[in-house]
PDB file of N, CA, C, O and CB in Angstrom:
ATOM      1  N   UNK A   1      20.815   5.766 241.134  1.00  0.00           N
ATOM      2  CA  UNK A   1      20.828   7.118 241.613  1.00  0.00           C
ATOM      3  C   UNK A   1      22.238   7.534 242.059  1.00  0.00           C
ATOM      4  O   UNK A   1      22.584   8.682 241.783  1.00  0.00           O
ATOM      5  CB  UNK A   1      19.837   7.271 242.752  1.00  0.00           C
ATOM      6  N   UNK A   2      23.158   6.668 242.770  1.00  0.00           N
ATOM      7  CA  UNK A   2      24.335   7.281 242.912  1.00  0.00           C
ATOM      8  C   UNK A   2      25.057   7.214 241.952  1.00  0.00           C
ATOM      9  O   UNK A   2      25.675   8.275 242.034  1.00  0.00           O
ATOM     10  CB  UNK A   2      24.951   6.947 243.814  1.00  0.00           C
ATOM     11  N   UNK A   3      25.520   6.560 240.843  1.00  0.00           N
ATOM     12  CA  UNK A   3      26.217   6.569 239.667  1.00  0.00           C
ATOM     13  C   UNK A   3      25.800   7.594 239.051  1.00  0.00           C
ATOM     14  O   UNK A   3      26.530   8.489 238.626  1.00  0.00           O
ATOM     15  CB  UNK A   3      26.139   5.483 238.912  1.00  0.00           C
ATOM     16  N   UNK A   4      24.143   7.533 238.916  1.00  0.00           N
ATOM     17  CA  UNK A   4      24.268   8.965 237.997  1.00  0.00           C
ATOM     18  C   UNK A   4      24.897  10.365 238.862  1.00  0.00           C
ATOM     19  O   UNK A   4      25.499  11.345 238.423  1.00  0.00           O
ATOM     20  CB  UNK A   4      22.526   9.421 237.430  1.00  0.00           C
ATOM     21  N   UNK A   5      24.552  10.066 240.040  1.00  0.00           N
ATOM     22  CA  UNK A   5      24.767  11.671 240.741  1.00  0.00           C
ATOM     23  C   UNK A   5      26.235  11.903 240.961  1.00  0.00           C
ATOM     24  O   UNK A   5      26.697  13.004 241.258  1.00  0.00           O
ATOM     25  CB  UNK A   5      23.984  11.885 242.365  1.00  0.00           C
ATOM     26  N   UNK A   6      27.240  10.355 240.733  1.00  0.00           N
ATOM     27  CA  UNK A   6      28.620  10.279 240.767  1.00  0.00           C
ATOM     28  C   UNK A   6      29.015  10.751 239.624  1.00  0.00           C
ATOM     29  O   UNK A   6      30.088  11.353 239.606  1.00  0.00           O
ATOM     30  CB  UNK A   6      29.149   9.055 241.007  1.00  0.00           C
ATOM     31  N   UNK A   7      28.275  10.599 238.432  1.00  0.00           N
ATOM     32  CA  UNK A   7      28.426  11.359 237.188  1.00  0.00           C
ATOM     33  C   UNK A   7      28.906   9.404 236.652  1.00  0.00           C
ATOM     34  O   UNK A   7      28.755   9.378 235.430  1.00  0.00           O
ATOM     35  CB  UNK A   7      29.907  13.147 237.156  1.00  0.00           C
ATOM     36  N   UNK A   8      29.162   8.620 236.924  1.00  0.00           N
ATOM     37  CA  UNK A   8      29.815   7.212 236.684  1.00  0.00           C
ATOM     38  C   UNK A   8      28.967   6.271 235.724  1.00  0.00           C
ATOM     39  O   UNK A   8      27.864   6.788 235.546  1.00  0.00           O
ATOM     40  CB  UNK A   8      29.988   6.437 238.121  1.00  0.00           C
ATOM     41  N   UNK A   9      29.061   5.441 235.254  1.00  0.00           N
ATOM     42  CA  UNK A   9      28.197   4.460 234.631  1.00  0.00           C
ATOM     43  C   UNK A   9      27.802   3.763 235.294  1.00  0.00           C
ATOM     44  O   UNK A   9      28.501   3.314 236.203  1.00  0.00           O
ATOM     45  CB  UNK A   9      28.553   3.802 233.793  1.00  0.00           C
ATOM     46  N   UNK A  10      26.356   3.335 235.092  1.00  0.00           N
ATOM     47  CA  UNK A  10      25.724   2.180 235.871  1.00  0.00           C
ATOM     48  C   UNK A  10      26.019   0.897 235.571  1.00  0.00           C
ATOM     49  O   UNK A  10      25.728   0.461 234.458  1.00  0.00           O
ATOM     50  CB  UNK A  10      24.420   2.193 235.803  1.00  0.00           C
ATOM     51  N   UNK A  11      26.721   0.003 236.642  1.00  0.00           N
ATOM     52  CA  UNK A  11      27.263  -1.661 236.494  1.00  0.00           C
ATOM     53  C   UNK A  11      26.337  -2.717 236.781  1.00  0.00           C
ATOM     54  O   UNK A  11      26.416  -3.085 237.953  1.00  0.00           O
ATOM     55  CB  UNK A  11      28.441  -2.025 237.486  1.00  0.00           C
ATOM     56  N   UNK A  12      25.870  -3.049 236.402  1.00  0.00           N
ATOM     57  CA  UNK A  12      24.817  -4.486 236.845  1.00  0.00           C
ATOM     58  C   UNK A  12      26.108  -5.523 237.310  1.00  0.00           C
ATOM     59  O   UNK A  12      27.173  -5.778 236.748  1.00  0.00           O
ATOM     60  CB  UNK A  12      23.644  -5.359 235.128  1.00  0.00           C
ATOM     61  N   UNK A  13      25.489  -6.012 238.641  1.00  0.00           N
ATOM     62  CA  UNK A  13      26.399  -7.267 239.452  1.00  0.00           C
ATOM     63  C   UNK A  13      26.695  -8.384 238.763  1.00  0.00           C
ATOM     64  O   UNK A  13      27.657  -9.142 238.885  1.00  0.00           O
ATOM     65  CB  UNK A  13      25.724  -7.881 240.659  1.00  0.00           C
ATOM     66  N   UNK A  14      25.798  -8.413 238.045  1.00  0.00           N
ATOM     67  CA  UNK A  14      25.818  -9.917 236.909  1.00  0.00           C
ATOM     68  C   UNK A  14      26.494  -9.812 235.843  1.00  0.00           C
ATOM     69  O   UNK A  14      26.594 -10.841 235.175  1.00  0.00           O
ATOM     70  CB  UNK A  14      24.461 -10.392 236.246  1.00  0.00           C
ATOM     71  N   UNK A  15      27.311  -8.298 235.232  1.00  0.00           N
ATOM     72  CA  UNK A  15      27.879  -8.086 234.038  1.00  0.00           C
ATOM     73  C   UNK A  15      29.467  -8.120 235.181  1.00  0.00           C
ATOM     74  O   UNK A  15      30.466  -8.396 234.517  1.00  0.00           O
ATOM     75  CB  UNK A  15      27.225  -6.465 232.949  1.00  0.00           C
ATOM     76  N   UNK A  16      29.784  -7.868 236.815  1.00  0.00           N
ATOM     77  CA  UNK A  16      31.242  -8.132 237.056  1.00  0.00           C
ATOM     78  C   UNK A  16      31.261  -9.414 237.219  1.00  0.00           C
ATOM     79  O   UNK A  16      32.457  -9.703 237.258  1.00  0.00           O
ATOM     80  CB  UNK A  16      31.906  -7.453 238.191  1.00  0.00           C
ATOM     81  N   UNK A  17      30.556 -10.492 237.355  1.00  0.00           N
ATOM     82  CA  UNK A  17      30.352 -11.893 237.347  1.00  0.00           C
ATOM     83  C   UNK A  17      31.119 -12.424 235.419  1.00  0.00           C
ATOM     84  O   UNK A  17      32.116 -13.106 235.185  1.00  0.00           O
ATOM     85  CB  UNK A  17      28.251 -12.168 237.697  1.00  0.00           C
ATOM     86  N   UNK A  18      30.774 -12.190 235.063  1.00  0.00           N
ATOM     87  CA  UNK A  18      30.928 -12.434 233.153  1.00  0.00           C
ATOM     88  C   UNK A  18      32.363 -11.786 233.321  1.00  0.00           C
ATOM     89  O   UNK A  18      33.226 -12.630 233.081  1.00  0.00           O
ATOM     90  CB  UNK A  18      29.542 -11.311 231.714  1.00  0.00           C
ATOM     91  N   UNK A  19      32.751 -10.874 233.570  1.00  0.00           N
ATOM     92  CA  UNK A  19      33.813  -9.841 233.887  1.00  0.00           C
ATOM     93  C   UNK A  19      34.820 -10.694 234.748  1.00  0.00           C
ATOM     94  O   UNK A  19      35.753 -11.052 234.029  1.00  0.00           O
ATOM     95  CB  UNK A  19      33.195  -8.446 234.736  1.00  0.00           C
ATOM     96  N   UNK A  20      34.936 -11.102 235.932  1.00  0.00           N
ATOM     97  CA  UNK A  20      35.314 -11.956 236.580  1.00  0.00           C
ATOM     98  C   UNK A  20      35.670 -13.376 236.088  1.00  0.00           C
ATOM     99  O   UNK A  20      36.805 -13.839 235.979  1.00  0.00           O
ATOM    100  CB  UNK A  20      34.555 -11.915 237.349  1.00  0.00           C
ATOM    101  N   UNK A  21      34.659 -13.901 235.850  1.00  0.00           N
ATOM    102  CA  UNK A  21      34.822 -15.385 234.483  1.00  0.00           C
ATOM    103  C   UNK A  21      35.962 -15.208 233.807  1.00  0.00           C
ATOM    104  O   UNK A  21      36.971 -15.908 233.888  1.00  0.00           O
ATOM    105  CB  UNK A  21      33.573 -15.480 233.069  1.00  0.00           C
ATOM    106  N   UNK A  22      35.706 -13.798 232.813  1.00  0.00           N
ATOM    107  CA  UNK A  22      36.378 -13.948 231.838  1.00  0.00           C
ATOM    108  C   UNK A  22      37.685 -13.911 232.073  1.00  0.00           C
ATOM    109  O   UNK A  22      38.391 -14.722 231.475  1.00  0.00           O
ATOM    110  CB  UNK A  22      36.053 -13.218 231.029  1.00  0.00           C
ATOM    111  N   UNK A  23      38.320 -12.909 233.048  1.00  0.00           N
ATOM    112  CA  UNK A  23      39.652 -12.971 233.896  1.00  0.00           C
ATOM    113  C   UNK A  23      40.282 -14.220 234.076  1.00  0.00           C
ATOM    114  O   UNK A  23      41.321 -14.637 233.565  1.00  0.00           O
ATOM    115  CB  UNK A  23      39.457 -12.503 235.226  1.00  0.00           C
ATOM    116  N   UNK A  24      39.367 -14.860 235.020  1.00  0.00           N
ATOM    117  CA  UNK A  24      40.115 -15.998 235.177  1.00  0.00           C
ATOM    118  C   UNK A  24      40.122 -17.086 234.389  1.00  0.00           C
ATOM    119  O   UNK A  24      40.548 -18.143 234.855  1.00  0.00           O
ATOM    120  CB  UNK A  24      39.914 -16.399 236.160  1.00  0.00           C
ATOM    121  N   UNK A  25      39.562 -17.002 232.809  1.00  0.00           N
ATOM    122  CA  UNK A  25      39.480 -17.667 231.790  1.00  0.00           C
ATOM    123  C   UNK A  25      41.180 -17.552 231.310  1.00  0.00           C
ATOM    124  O   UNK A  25      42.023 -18.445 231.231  1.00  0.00           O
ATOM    125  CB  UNK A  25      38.260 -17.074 230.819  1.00  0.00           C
ATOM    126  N   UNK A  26      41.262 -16.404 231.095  1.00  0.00           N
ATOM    127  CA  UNK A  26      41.854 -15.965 230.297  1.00  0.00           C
ATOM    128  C   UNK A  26      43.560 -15.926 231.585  1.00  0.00           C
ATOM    129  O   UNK A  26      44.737 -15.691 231.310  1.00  0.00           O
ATOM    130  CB  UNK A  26      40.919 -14.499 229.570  1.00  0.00           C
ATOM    131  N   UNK A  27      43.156 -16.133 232.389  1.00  0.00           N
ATOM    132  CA  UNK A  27      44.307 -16.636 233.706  1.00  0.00           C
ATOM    133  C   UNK A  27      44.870 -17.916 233.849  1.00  0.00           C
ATOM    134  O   UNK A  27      45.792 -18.366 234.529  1.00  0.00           O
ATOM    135  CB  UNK A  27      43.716 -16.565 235.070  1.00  0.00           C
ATOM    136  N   UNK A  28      44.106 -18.370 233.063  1.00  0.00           N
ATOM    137  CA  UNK A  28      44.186 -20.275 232.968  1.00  0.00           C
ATOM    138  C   UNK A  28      43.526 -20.666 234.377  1.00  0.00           C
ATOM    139  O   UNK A  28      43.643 -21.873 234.587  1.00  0.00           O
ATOM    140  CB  UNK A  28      46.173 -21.117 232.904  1.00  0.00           C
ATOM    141  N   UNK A  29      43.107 -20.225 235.024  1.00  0.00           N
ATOM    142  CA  UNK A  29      42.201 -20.580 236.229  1.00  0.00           C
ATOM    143  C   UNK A  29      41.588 -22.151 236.101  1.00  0.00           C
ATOM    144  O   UNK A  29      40.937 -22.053 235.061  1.00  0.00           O
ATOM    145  CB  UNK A  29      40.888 -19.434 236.280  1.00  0.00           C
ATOM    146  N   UNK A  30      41.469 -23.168 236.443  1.00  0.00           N
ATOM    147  CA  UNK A  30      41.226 -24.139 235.990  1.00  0.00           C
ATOM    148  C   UNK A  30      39.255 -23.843 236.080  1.00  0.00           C
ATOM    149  O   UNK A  30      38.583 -23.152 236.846  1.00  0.00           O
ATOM    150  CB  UNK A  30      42.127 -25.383 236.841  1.00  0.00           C
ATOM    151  N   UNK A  31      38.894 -24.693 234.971  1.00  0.00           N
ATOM    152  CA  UNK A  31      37.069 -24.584 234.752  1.00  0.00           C
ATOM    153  C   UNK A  31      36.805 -25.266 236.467  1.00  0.00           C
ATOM    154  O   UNK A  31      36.345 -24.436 237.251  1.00  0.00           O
ATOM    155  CB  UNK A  31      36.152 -26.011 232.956  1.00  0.00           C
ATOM    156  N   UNK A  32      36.979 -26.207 236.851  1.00  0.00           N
ATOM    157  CA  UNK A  32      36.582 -26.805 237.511  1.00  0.00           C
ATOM    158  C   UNK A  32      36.434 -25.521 239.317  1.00  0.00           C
ATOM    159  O   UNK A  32      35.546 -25.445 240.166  1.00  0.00           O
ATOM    160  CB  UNK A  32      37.559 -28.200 237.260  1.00  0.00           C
ATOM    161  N   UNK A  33      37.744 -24.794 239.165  1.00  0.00           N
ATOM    162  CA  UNK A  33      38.173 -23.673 240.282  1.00  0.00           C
ATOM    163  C   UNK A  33      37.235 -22.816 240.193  1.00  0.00           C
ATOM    164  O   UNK A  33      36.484 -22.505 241.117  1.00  0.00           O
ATOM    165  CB  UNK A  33      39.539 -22.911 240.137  1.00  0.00           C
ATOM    166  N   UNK A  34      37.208 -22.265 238.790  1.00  0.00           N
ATOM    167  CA  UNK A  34      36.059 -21.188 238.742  1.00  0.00           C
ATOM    168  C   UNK A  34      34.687 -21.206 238.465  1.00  0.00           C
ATOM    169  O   UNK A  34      33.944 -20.227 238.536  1.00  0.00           O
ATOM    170  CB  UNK A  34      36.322 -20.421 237.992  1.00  0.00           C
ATOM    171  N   UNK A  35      34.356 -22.399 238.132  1.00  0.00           N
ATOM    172  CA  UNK A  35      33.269 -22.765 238.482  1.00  0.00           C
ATOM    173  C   UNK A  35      32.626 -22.943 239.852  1.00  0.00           C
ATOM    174  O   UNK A  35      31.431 -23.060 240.121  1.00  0.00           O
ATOM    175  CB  UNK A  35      33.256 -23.614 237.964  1.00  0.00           C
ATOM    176  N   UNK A  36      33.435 -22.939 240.466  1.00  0.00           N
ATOM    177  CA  UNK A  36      33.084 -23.412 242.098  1.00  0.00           C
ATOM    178  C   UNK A  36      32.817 -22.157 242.953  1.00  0.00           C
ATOM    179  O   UNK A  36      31.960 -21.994 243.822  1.00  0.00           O
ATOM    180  CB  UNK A  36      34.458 -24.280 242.893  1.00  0.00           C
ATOM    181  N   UNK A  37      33.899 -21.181 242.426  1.00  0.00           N
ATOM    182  CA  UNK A  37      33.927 -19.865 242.723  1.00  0.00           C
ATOM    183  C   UNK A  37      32.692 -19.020 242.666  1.00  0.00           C
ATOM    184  O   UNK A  37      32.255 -18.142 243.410  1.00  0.00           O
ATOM    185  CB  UNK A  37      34.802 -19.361 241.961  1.00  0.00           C
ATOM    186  N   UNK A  38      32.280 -19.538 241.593  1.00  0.00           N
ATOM    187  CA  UNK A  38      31.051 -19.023 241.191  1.00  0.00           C
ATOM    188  C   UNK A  38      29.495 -19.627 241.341  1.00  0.00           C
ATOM    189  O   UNK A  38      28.466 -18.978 241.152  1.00  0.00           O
ATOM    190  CB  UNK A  38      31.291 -18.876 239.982  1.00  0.00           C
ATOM    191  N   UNK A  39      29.565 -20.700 241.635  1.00  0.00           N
ATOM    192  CA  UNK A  39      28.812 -21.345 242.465  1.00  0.00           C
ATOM    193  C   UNK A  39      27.933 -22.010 240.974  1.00  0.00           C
ATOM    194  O   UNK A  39      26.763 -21.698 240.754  1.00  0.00           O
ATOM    195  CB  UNK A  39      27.978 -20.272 243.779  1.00  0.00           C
ATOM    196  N   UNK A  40      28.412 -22.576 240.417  1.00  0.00           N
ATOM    197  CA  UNK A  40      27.911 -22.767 238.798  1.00  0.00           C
ATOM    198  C   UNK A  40      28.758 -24.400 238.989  1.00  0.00           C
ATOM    199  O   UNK A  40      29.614 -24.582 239.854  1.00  0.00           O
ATOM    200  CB  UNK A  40      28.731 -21.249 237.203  1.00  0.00           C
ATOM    201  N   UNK A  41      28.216 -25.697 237.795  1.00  0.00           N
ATOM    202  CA  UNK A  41      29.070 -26.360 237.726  1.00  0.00           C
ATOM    203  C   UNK A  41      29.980 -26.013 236.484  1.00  0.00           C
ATOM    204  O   UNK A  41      29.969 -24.898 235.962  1.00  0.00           O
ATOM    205  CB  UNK A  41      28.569 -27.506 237.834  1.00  0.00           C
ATOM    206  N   UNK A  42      30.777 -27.072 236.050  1.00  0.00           N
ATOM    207  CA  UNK A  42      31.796 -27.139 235.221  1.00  0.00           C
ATOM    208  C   UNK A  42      30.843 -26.873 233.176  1.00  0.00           C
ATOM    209  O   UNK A  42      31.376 -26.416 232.165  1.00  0.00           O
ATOM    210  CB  UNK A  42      32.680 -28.996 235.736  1.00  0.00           C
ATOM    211  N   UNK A  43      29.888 -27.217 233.298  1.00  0.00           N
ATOM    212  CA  UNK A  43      29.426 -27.159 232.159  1.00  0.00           C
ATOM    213  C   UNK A  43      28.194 -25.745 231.882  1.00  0.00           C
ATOM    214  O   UNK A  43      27.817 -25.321 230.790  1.00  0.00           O
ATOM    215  CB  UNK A  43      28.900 -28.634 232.000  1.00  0.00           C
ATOM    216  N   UNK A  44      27.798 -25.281 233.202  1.00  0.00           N
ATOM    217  CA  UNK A  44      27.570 -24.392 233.284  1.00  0.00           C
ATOM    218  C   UNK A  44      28.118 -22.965 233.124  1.00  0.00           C
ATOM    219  O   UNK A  44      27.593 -21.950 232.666  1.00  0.00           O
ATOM    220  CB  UNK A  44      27.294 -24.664 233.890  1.00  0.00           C
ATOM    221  N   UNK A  45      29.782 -23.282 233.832  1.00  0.00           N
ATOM    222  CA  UNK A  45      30.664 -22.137 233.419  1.00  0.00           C
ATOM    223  C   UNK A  45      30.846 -22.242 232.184  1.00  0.00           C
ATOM    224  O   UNK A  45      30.797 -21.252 231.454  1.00  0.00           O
ATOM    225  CB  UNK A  45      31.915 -22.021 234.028  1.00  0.00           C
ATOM    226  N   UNK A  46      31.063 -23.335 231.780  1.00  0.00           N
ATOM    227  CA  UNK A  46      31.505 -23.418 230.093  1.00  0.00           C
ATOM    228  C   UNK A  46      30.577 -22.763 229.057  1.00  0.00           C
ATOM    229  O   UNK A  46      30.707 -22.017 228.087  1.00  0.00           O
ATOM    230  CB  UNK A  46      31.564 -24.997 229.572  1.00  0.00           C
ATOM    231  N   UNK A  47      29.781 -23.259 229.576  1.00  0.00           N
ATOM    232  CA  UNK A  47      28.680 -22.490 228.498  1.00  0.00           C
ATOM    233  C   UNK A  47      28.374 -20.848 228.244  1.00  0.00           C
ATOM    234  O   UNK A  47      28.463 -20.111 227.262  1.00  0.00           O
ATOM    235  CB  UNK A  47      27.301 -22.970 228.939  1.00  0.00           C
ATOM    236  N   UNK A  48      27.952 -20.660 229.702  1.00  0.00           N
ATOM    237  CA  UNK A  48      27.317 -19.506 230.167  1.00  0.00           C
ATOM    238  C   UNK A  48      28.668 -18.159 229.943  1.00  0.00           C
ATOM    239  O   UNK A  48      28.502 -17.200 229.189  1.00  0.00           O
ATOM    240  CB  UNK A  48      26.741 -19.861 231.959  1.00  0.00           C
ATOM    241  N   UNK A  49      29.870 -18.372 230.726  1.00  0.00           N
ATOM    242  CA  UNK A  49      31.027 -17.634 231.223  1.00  0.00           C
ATOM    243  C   UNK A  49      31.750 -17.295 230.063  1.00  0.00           C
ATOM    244  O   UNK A  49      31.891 -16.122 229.716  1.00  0.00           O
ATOM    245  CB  UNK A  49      31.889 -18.390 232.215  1.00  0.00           C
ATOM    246  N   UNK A  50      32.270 -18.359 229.372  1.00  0.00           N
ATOM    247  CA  UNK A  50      33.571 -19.005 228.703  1.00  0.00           C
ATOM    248  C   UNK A  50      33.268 -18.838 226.960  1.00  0.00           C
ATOM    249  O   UNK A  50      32.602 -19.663 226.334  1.00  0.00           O
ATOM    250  CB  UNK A  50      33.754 -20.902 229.254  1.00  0.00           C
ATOM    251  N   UNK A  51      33.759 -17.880 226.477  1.00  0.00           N
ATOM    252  CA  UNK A  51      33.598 -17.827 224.755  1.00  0.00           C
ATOM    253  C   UNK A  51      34.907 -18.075 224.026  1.00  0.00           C
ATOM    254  O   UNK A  51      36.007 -17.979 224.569  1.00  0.00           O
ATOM    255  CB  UNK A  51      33.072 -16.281 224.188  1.00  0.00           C
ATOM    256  N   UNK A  52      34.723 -18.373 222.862  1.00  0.00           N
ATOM    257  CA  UNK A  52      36.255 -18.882 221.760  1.00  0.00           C
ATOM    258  C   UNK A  52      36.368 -17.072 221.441  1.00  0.00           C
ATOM    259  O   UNK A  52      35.715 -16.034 221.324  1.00  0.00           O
ATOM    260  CB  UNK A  52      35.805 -20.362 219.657  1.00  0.00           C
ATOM    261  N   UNK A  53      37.914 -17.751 221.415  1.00  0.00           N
ATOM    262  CA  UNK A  53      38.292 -16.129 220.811  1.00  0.00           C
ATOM    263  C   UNK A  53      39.181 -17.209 219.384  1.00  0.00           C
ATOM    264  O   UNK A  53      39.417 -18.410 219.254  1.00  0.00           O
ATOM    265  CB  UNK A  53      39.753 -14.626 222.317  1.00  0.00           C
ATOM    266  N   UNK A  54      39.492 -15.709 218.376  1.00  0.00           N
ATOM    267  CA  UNK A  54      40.736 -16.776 217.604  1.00  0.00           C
ATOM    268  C   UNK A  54      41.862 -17.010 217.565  1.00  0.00           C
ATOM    269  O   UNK A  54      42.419 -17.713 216.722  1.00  0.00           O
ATOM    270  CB  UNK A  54      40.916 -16.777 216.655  1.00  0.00           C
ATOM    271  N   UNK A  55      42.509 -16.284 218.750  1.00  0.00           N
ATOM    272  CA  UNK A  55      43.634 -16.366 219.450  1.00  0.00           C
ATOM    273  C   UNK A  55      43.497 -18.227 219.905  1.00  0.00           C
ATOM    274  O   UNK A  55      44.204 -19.058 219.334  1.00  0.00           O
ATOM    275  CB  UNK A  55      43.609 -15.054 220.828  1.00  0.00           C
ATOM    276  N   UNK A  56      42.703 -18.526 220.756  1.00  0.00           N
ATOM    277  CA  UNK A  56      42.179 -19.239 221.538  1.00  0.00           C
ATOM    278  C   UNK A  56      42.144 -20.498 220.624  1.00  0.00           C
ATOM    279  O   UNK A  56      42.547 -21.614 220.952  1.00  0.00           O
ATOM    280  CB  UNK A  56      40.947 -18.668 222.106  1.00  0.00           C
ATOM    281  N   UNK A  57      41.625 -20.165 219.484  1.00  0.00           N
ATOM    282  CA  UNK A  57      41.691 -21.691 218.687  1.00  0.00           C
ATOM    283  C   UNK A  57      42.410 -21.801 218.023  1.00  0.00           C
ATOM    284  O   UNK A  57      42.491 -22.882 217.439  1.00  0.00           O
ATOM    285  CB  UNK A  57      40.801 -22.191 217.959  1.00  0.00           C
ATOM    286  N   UNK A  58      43.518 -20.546 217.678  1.00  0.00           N
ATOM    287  CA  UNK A  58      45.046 -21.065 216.835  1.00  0.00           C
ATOM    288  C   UNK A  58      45.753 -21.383 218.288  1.00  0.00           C
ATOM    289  O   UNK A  58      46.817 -21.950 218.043  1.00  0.00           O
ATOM    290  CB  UNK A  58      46.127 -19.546 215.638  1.00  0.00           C
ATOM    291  N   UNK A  59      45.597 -21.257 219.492  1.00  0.00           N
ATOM    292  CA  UNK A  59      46.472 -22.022 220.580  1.00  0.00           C
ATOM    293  C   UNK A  59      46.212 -23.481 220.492  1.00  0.00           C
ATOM    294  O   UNK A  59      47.134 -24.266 220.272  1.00  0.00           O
ATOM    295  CB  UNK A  59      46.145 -21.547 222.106  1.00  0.00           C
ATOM    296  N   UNK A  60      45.115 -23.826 220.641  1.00  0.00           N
ATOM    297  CA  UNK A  60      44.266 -25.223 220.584  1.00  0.00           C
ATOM    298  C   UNK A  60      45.039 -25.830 218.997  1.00  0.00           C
ATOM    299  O   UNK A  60      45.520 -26.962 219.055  1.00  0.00           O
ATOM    300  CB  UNK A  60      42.092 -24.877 220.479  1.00  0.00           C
ATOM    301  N   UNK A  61      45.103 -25.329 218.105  1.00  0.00           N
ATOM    302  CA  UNK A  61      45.255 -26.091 217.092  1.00  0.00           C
ATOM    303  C   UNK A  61      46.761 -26.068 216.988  1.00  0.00           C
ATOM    304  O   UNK A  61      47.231 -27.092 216.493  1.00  0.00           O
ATOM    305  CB  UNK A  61      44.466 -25.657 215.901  1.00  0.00           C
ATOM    306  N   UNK A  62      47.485 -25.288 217.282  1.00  0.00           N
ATOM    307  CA  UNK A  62      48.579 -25.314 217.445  1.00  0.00           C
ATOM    308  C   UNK A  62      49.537 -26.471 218.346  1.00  0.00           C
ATOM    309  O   UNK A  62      50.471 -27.165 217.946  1.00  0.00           O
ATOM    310  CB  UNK A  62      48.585 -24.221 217.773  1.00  0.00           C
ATOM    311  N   UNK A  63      48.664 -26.343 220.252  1.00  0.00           N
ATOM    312  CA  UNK A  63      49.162 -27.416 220.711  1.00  0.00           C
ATOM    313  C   UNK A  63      48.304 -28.708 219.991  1.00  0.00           C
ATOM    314  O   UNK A  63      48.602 -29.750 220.575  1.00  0.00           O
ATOM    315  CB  UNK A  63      49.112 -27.306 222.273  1.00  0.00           C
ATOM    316  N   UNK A  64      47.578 -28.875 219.175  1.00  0.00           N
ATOM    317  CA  UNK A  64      47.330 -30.332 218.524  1.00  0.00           C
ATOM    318  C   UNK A  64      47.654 -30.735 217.989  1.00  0.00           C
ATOM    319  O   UNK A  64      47.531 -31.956 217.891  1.00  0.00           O
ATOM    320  CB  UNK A  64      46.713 -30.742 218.109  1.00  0.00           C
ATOM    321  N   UNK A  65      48.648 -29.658 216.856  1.00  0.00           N
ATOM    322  CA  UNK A  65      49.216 -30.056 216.190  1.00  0.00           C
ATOM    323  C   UNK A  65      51.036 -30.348 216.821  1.00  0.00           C
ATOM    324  O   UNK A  65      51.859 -30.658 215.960  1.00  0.00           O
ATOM    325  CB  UNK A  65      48.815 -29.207 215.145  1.00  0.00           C
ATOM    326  N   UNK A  66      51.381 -30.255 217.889  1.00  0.00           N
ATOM    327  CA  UNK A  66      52.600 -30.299 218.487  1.00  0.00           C
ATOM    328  C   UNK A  66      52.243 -31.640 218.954  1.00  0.00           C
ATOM    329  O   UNK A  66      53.190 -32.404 219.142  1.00  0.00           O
ATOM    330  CB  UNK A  66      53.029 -29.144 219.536  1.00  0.00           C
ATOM    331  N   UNK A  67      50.670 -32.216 219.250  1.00  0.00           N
ATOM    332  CA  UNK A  67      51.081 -33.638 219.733  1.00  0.00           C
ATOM    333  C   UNK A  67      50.405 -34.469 219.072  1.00  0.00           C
ATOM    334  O   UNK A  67      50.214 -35.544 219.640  1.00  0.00           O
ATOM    335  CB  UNK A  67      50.898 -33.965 221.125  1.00  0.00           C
ATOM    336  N   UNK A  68      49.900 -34.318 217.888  1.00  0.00           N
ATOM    337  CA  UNK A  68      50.181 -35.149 216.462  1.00  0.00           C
ATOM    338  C   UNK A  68      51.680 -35.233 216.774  1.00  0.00           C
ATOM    339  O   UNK A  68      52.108 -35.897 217.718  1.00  0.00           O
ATOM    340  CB  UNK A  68      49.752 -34.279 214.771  1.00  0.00           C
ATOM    341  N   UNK A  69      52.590 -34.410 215.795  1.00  0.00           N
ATOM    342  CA  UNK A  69      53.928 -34.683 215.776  1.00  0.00           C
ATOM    343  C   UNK A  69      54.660 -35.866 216.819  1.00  0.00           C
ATOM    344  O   UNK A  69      55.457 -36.787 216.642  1.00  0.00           O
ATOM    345  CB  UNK A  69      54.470 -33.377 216.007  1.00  0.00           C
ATOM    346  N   UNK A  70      54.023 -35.375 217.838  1.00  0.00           N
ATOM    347  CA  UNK A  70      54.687 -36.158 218.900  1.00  0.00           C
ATOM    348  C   UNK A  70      54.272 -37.638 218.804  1.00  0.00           C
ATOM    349  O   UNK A  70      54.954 -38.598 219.164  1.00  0.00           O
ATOM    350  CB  UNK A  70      54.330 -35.581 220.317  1.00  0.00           C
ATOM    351  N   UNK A  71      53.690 -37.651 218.547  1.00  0.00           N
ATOM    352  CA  UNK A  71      52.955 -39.406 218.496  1.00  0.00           C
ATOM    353  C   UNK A  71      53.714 -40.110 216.886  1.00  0.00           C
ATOM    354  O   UNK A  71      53.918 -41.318 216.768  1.00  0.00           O
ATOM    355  CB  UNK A  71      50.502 -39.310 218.259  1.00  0.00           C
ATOM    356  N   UNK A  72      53.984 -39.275 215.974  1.00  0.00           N
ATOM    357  CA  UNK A  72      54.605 -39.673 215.237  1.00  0.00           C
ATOM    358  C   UNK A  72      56.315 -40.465 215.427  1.00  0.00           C
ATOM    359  O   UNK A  72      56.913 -40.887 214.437  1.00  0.00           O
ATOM    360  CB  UNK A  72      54.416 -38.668 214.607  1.00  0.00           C
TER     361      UNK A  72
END
């Protein structure tokens, strides 16, 4: 009732939670920090919070491939 009468969109608390996650995903926030934050464990955030982007897995494959090299 007040969003609509604010003229605003209606936010569900549980969509700034996902919203929040994703911030500090994307902050490098460590899983273990924001998991705690959130009152979730470490595999819970992972799952639930935390999605691949493909930014995200050319970083990953990128630093894997910097420590291949390195071991060479």
């Amino acid at each position: 009732m007040l969003c609509r009468d604010a003229g605003v969109q209606k936010v569900h608390l549980h969509a700034v939670r996902h919203t929040l996650a994703t911030i500090m995903n994307r902050a490098g926030v460590p899983p273990v920090d924001a998991a705690a934050l959130l009152g979730h464990t470490v595999a819970v955030y992972l799952a639930r919070y935390v999605t691949s982007t493909e930014k995200g897995a050319r970083t990953a494959a990128s630093g894997l491939g910097a420590a291949i090299s390195a071991v060479r």
